[in-house]
N, C-alpha and C positions, 0 to 999 in steps of 0.2 A: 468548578463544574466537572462533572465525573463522566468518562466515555468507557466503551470497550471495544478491543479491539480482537479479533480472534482469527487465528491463521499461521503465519510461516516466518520462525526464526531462523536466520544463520548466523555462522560466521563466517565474513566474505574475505577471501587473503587476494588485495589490490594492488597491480602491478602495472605502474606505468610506461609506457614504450612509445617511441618513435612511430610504430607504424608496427601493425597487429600480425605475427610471421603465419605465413600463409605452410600446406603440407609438409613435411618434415626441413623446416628451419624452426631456428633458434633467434632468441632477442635478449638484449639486455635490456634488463629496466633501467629508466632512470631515476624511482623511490619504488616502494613496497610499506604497506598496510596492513592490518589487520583490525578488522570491527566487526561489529554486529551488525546485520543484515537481514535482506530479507522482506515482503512486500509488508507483512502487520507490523515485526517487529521497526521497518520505519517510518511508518505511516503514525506509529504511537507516541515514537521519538519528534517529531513533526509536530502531532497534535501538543507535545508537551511544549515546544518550544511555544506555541503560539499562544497559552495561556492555561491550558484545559490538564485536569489531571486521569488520565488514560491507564487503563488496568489491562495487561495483555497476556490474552489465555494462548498459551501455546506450549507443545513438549519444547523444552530444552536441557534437560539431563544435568547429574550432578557431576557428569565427567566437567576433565581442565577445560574446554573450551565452553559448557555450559557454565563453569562457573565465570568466565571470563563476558560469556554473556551477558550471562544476571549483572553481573558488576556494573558494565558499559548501560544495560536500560535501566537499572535505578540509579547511575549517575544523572541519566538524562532526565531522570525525572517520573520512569516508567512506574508501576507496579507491576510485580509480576505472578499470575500463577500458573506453575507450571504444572503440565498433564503427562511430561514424560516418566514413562517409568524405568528408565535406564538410557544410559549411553549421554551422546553429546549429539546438537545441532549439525546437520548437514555443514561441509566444509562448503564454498562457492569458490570457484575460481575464477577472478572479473581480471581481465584485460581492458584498458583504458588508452585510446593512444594518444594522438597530438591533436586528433581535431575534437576532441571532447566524445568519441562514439566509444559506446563500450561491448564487450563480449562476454557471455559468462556461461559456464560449467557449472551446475549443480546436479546432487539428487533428490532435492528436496522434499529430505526425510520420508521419501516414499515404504509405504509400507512398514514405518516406523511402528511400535503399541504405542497407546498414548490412554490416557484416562477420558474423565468426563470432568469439567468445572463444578462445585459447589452450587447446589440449585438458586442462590442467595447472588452470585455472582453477576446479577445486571440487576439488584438492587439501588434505587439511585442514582443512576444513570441517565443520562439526556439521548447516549446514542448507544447503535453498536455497528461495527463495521465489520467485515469479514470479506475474505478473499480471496475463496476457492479451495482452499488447501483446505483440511481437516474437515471434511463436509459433514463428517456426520455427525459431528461437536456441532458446527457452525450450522447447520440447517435445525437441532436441538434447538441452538440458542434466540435462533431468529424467527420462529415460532413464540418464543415465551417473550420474546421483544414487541413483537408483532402483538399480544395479549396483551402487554405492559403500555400499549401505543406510542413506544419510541419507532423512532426512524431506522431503519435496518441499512444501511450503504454498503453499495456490491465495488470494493476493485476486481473490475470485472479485464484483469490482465491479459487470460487469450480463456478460452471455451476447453474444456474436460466435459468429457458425455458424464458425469457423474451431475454436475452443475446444475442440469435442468430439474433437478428436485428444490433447489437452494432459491432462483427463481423466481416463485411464487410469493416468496416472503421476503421479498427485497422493496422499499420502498424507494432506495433511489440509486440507481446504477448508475456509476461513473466509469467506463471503459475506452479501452486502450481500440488503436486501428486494427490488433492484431486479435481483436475478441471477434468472432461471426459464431450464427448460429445454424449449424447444420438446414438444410432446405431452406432456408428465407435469406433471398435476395438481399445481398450487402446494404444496397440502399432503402430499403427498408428496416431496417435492423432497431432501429429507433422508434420507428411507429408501432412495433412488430410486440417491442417490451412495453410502449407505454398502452397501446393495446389489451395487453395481456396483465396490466394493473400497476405497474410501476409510474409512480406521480413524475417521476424525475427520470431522465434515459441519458444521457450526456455522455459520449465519445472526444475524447482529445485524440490529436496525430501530429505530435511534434509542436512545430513553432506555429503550422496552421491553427483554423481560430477551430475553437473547441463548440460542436455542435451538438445543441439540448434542445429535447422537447420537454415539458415542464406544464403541466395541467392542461396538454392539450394542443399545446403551441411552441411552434417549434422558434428556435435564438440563435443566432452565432455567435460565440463569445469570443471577441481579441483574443489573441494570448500576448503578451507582450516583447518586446524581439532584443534581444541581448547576443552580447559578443558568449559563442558557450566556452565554456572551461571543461565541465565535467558532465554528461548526461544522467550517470548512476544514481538511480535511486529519486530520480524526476520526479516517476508515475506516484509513487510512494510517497511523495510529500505533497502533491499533489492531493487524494486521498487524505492524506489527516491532515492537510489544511482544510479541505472541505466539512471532513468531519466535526473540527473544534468550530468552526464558521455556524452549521448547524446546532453543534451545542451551546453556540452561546448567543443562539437568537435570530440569527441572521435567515433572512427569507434565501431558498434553495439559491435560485442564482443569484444574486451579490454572494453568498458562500462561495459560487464556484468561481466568480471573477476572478475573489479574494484569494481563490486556490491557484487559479492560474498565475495569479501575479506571484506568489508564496513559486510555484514550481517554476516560474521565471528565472525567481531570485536563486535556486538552489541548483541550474546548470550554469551558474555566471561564477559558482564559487565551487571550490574542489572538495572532495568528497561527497556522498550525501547530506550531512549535516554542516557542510561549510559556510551555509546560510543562518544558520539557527543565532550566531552571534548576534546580526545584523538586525535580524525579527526580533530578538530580546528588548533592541535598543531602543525602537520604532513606541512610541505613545499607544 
């Protein structure tokens, strides 16, 4: 089963520490990393582990860490097309300490050029996902999705006044505590999008239960409560687990259970992808 995914590569350099140095201190680590990152780019890696083959439109350049990119998402399984036309992915700099909370430094590739995908490029596809970043690609693509009547999924991370064009063409938003939308009331924020046409509106906030309204009616979905190791890259897996969930059948919520249990599994193991062994193994 074929998905897309379109939005925000990095490469994130991760560095473990005791405890996160507050204004001019220093820390030593005790490991350091280097992977690919990023909310599409693992959100795609996510949907690949779970079963689904995920195509991800995003610049990443033919400099050394673009190529280092490309490498790490078609090891995982990614396909990739790339819309940069020069340079290399945003560096990130994640801070991780000892209770599993992380910190990160990026610029995410703000004001990078980038192209446009192949008009062919959500060909046979069940889904597409998108997340903020590259909107004018992503609101492009989720229009011709929308034509096509696939499901459009929003990681809806925090609010860019640019977003409310993107919006309109999202069939099911899946968002973080740190998404609001300018003048409407937090606690509405749910009725506010399923209102305004979205079938699916779903808010996670940590290990709290993940709150959806869903044609009309609102759910609180458990999330399920694990010792954490690592937070990085939760939201993100989270999201393509939802995503593969809807492409391969699943009615919206058992998708998102299925996502929460999936973004359970993946702050109990270290890195982002330290779970993906685990879901290989699972029937």
């Amino acid at each position: 089963m074929r998905v897309v995914v379109c939005g925000l590569t990095t490469v994130d350099l991760i560095q473990t520490v005791e405890r996160a140095p507050g204004p001019n201190e220093k820390a030593s680590s005790t490991s350091a990393v280097l992977d690919v990152g990023g909310p599409a780019a693992n959100a795609a890696r996510a949907a690949a582990a779970l079963g689904v083959r995920p195509v991800l439109v995003s610049p990443i350049g033919p400099g050394l860490f673009g190529r280092l990119a490309r490498e790490w998402l078609e090891d995982a399984g990614v396909a990739v097309v790339d819309l940069a036309e020069d340079g290399d992915p945003s560096i990130s700099a994640v801070t991780l300490d000892a209770a599993g909370n992380r910190s990160v430094v990026s610029s995410n590739n703000t004001g990078r050029r980038h192209g446009f995908p192949p008009p062919d490029v959500l060909d046979g596809a069940a889904a597409l996902l998108v997340d903020g970043h590259l909107l004018d690609v992503q609101i492009a693509m989720a229009r011709t999705a929308l034509g096509l009547g696939l499901p459009v999924v929003l990681d809806g991370g925090s609010f860019k006044r640019e977003i409310a064009g993107l919006l309109p063409h999202v069939t099911h938003g899946v968002l973080s505590a740190d998404f609001h939308l300018p003048d409407v009331d937090d606690g509405l924020l749910l009725e506010t999008l399923a209102w305004k046409g979205m079938r699916l509106a779903a808010r996670s906030n940590g290990e709290r239960p993940i709150e959806a309204i869903y044609d009309g009616r609102s759910y609180s979905i458990e999330v399920p409560r694990v010792d954490v190791v690592d937070t990085l890259g939760a939201g993100d897996v989270l999201h393509g687990a939802f995503l593969a969930g809807l492409a391969q059948g699943s009615e919206p919520l058992a998708a998102l259970r299925a996502a929460a249990e999936a973004a359970s599994s993946s702050v109990a193991a270290s890195g982002a992808m330290g779970w993906a062994g685990q879901a290989a193994t699972k029937p």
